[in-house]
N, C-alpha and C positions, 0 to 999 in steps of 0.2 A: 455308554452310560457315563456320561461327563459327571467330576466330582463338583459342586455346587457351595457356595461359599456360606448360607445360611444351609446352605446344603445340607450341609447334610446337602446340597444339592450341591455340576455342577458346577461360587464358584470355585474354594477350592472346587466347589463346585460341586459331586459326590463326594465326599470326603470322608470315604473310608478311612477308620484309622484300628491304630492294633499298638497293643502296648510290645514294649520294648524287651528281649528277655534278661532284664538287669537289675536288682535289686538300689543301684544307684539313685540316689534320690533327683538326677537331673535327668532321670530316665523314667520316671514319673507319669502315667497318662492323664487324657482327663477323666473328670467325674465319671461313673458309669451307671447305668440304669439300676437299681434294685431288683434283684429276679423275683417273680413272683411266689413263685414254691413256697412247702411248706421249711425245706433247706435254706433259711435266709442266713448267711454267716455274718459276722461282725464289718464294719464301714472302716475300713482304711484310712481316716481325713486325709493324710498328707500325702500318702498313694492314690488317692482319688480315684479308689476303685471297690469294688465287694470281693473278696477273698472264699473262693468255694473250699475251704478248707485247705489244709497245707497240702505244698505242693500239687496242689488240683490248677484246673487253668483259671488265669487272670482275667478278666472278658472285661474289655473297655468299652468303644461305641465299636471299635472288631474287637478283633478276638486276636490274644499274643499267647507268647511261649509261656512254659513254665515258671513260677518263680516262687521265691517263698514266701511266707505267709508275711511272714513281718514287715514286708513293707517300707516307708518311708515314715519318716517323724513329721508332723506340722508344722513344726519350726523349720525344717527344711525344705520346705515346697511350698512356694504361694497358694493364695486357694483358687480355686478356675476361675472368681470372678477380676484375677489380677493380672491373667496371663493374655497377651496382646504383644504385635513385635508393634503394632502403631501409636495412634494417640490415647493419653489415659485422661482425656478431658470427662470423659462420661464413666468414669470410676464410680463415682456415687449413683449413679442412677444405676450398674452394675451388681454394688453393693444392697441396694434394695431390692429388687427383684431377684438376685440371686442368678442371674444369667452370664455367664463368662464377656467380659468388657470384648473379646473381639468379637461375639456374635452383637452385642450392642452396635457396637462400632461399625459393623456390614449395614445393620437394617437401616442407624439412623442414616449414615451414607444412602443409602438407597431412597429413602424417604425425601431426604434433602434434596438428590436428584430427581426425583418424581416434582418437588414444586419448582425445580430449577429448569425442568422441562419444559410446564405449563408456560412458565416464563419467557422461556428461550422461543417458544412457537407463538407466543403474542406479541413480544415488545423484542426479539430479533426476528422477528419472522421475514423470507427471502423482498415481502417486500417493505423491511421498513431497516434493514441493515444489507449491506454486500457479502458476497461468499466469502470471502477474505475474515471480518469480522465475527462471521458464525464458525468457521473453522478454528479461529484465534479461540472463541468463549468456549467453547466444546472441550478444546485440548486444555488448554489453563484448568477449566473445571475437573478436567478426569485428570489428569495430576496431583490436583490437591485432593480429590478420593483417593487415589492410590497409595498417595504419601500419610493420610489419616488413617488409613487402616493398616498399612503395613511396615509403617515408619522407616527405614533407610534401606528396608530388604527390598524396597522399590525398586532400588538403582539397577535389579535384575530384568524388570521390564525395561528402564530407559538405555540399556546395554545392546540387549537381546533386536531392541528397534533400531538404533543405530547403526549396530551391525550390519543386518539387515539393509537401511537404507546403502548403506555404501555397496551392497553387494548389487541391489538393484540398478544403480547409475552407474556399476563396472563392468557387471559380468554380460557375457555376449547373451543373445538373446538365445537357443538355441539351451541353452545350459542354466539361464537364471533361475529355472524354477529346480532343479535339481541343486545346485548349491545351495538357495535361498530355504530347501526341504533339509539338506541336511544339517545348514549351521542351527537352522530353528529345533529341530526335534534333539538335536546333540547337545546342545544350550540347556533346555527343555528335562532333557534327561540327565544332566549332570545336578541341574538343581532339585531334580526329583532324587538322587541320589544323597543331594546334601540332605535334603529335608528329613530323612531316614537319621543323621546323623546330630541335627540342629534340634528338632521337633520332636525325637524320639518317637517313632509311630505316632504321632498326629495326637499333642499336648494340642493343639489348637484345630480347631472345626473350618478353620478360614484361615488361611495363610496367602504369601504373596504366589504359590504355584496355581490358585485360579485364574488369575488374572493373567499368567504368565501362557498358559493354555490358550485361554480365547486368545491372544496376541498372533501365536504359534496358529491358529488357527487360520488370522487374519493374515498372516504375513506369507503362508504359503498359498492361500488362498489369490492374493492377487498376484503373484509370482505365475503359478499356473495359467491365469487369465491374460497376465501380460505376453507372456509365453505362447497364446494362440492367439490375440489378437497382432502379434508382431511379426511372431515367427514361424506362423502357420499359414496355410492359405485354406479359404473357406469352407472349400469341398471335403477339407482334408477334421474337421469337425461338426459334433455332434449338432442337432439344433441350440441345447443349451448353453454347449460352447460356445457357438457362435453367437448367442444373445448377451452374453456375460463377458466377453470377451474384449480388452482395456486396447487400444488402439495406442495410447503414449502415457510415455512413464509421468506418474505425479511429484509436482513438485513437493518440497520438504515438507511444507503448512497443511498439504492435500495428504498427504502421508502418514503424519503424525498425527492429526486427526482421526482418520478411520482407524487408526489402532488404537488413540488412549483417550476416546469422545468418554463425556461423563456419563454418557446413556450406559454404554457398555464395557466399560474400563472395570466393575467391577463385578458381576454377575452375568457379563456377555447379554446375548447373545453375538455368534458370527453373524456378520452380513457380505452380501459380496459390494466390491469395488465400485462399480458402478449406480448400482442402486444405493448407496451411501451420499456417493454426489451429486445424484440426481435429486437425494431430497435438499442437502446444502444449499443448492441451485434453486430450490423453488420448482423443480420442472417433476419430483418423484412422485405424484397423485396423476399430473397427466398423462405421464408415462403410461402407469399401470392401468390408465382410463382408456389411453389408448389401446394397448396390448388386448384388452377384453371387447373391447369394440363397444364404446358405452351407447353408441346410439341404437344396435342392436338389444339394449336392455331396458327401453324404453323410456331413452330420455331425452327429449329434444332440445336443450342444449347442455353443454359442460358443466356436472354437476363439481360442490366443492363441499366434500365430504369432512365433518368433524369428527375428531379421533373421541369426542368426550365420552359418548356413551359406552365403547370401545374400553375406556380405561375405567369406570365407573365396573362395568361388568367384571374387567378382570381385578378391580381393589374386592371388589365382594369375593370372589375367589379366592383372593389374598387370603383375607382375613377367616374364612371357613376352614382354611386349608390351616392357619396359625392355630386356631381353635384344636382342632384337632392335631397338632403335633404337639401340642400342649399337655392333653388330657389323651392321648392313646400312643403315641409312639415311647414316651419315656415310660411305658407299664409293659410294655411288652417287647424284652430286650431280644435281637435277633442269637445273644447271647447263651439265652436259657436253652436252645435246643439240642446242645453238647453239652449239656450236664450230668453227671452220671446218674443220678438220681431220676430225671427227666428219659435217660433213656432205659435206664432200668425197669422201670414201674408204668410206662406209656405205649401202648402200643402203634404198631408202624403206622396205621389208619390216622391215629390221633395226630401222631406226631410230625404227617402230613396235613393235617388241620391247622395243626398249631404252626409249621411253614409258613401257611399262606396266609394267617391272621398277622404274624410277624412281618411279612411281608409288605404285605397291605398298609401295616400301621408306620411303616419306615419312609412311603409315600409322602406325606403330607408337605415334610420339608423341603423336596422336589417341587411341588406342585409350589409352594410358597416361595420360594425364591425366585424359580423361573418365571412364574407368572408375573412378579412383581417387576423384575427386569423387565418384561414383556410392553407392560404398563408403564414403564419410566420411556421407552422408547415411542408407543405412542401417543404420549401425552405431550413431548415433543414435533408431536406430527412423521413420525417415522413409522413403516410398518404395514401401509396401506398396499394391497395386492389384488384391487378390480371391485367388482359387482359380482354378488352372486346369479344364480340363477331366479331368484324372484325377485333381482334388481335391488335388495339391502346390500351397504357396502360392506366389504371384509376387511378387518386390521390383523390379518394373523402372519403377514408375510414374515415375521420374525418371531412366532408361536415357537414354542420351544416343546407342547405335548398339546395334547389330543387326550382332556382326560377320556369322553366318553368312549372315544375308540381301545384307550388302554384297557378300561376296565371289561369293554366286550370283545374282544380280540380272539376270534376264532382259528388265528394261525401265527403262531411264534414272528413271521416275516409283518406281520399286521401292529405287532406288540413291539417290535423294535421299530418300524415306520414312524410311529407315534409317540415315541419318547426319546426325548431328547436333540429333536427335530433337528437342528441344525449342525449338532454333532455328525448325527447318518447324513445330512448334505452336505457337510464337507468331508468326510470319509469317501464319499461317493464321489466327489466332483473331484477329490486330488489324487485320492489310492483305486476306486474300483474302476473307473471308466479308464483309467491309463495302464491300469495292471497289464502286462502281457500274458499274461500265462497265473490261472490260480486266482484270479479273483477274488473270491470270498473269504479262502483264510489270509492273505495279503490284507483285507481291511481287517479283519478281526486282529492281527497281529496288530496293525497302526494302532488300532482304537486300544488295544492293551499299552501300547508303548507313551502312548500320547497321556493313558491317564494315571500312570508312576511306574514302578518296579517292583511295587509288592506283590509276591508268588499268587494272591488269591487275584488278582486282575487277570494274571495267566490262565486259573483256574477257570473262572468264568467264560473268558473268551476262548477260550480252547473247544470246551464244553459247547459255547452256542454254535459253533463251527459242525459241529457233529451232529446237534440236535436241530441247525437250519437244514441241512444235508439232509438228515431223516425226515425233517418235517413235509422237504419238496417233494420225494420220494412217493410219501404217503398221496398226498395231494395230488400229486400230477396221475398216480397210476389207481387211486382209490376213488376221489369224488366224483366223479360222473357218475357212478356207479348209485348217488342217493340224489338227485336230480331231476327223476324220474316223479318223483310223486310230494309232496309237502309234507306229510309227519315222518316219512323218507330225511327229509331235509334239515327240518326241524331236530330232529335225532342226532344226525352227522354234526349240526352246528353246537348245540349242546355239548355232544361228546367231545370237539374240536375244544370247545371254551373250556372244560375241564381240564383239559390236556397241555393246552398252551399255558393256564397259569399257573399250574403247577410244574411244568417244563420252566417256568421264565424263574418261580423260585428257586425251583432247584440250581437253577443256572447262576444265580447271582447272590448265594450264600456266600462265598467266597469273596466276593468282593467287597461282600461288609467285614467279612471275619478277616481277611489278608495276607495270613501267615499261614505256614504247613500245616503245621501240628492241627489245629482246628477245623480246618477244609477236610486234612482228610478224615479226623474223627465224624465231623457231621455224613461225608459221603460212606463212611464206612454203616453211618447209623442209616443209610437210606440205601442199604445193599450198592450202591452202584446201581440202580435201577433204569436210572436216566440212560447211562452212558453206553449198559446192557441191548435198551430197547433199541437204543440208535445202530448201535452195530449190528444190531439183529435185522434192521429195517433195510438197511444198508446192503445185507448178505444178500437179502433176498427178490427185493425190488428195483429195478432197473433203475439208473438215473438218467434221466432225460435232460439233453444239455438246454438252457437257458440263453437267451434271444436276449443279443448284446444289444445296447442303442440304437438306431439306425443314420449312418451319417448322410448329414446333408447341409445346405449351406442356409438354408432359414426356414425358421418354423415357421408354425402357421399365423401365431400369433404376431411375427415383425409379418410379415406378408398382410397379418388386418390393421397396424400400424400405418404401413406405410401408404396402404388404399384410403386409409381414414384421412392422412396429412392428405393425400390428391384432389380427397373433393373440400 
């Protein structure tokens, strides 16, 4: 679950945040939701928080320690629409609508790059500029994003890249992707550590660690590829390895590009190495035209697909998905469910009701930012991955979710597939297919390390470790068993949908809330039930080991590539 920059998705991305426990007024979080209860305590201004009475918990957009009621004065705290480390050209516009200048400051960046794209795919397009020059426009533009939203705490991406580069052109092949893995995530986590100290639990919704993530993403991502394209031999990798796999290192301009292009510099998403340059190049639609076999889909000659209706479909998404963060996510604080009061007077049934409405309603900003990113890329002409089966072309090659899949998601492994797509592709392509030993909690470890150091990330990922474990369990030695007949089926799928979304809430409370104290109040108010059933599943149902990739030197799809270039 990557932290997201309007994020609330993500790019900080998801950007849990949890107040600090210090009455210091530069320790401060931001505004927080209103609970809705009949309990509403007095507004804080200068704490930018709601005060559940003394000494009760502070609950920002997470949930922090103790503190006391009093708070911070007004005079000494800006108000959220002032607080920004970047540019405060858009203050007024801040000021009127009432929305914090660095969420301003992500969308109009975003926006700006969505016509900067259209742009860049019409009047630099491969054939009316060289690669050189789309490389040059791409990088200049995602640096002045960079630098407008996060003003000089940049210099932590142009650091973290350089590094990087020098280690790329130094270190032996054999090892680049291990050193390249550890300066990025140690880099990564040190700033994740300052941030804790600068940001006090997440005063700001969007900070320079999104952007520093997707980098961290990219940078060990083509480390790996270079790693098996060089210092591997063919047999000795996956099919996907071998498709994805960098044969010589890029030069500085091809370098700096794929990590700080305007598409993805601020909202991500990752892409791999290859398919980045292939769209620069002009050649990334035939590519994937080829890979699919387009004359097998019924088209007798090389179609040249436009991204418009593609980015049209996901601006409507955009804005459906804004709509509703607007009007359902700030009413229904994930906050309210450790209230004393809330757990007092609600019962367990309810107060798993009220889980999954909070749950639900915390989406939207997810969906609105990824999507939008989605959209800026290809509006660009990036993004494109074949024909489908009734011959319409697809643009989701850098889809970040899957909402219809999230919301029917019959099995916890289905619900994490689908969200946050490129996050679980690079967890997979750099930590599970390399793992030796352990697998599945070695990526849930990455995936907590990679998105900060607050205890409820651990919470979370801990939890989904135990709760994917039970879920394979059930599945492998239970479903055949309802397969037999259709309202058989129907039943299991049903019972499955229940079960996984209230498994995926309960798993990911922590990671809005952040801190102990809250995590474990809320699992205390839901008995440990979750974590019960798993162990109980665990005791009693075999686990069946799981069928690693098969290696091989090429898939099927370069093998209808390479028959397509013959005739």
């Amino acid at each position: 679950m990557q932290r997201i920059s309007a994020q609330g998705t993500g790019t900080s991305t998801d950007t849990g945040t949890s107040t600090a426990g210090s009455p210091s007024p530069a320790r401060c979080p931001r505004p927080a939701v209103r609970p809705p209860a009949a309990r509403r305590q007095r507004w804080v201004p200068g704490a930018g928080r709601w005060v559940l009475g003394a000494g009760s918990w502070v609950l920002g957009a997470g949930c922090g320690a103790e503190v006391p009621r009093r708070g911070c004065s007004m005079a000494e705290v800006p108000a959220a629409p002032h607080r920004t480390t970047g540019s405060t050209l858009l203050h007024p516009l801040s000021a009127l609508l009432g929305i914090p200048l660095d969420q301003i400051n992500f969308v109009a960046c975003q926006l700006f790059a969505l016509l900067a794209a259209f742009w860049f795919r019409i009047y630099l397009g491969p054939s009316h500029a060289s690669s050189a020059v789309r490389h040059a426009f791409a990088t200049l533009f995602g640096i002045y994003f960079a630098v407008f939203c996060f003003g000089w705490y940049s210099i932590h991406l142009f650091v973290l890249v350089m590094m990087n580069y020098g280690i790329m052109n130094t270190a032996s092949i054999p090892n680049i992707h291990r050193y390249s893995f550890v300066v990025a995530m140690g880099y990564l986590t040190l700033c994740h550590i300052s941030r804790i100290y600068i940001f006090h639990y997440g005063i700001l919704t969007t900070d320079f660690s999104g952007p520093l993530m997707i980098i961290t993403q990219k940078i060990t991502t083509l480390a790996c590829q270079l790693h098996d394209g060089i210092g591997r031999q063919a047999e000795e990798l996956t099919a996907e390895q071998n498709r994805l796999a960098v044969k010589t290192r890029p030069s500085l301009l091809e370098y700096l590009s794929y990590l700080l292009n305007f598409m993805s510099i601020i909202a991500g998403p990752c892409s791999n190495y290859k398919d980045y340059i292939a769209f620069i190049e002009g050649r990334h639609v035939h590519m994937k035209l080829l890979e699919v076999n387009w004359k097998q889909k019924g088209y007798d000659r090389l179609p040249d697909p436009s991204p418009t209706g593609a980015v049209m479909y996901k601006l409507c998404i955009t804005l459906v998905s804004l709509v509703l963060f607007l009007t359902l996510t700030k009413n229904f604080p994930m906050a309210y469910i450790i209230d004393n009061e809330f757990l007092d007077k609600t019962p367990f049934l309810s107060r798993l009701g009220y889980l999954y409405v909070v749950t639900q309603a915390a989406k939207p900003k997810y969906y609105f930012a990824w999507t939008l990113a989605d959209a800026v890329n290809n509006a660009a002409g990036y993004g494109f991955s074949g024909v489908d089966e009734r011959g319409a072309f697809r643009w989701d090659l850098l889809s970040n979710l899957n909402i219809w899949n999230i919301e029917t998601a019959t099995s916890f492994k289905m619900y994490i597939e689908n969200w946050n797509i490129q996050t679980a592709a690079w967890l997979k392509r750099v930590c599970y297919d390399r793992a030796p030993w352990y697998p599945t909690a070695l990526t849930f470890i990455l995936s907590a390390l990679w998105h900060g150091i607050y205890p409820g990330y651990y919470f979370t990922f801990l939890t989904g470790i135990l709760i994917t474990l039970a879920a394979r369990a059930i599945r492998s030695n239970c479903r055949h068993y309802f397969l037999s007949s259709v309202p058989l089926k129907i039943a299991y799928d049903v019972a499955t949908w229940v079960v996984t979304q209230l498994a995926v809430c309960y798993t990911v409370a922590p990671f809005v809330m952040l801190a102990v104290e809250p995590t474990v109040k809320f699992y205390k108010s839901m008995y440990f039930h979750m974590h019960i059933l798993s162990i109980l599943v665990l005791l009693v149902l075999p686990i069946r080991p799981q069928a690693r990739s098969v290696r091989k030197p090429q898939n099927e799809a370069i093998q209808n590539s390479v028959k397509s270039k013959d005739k």
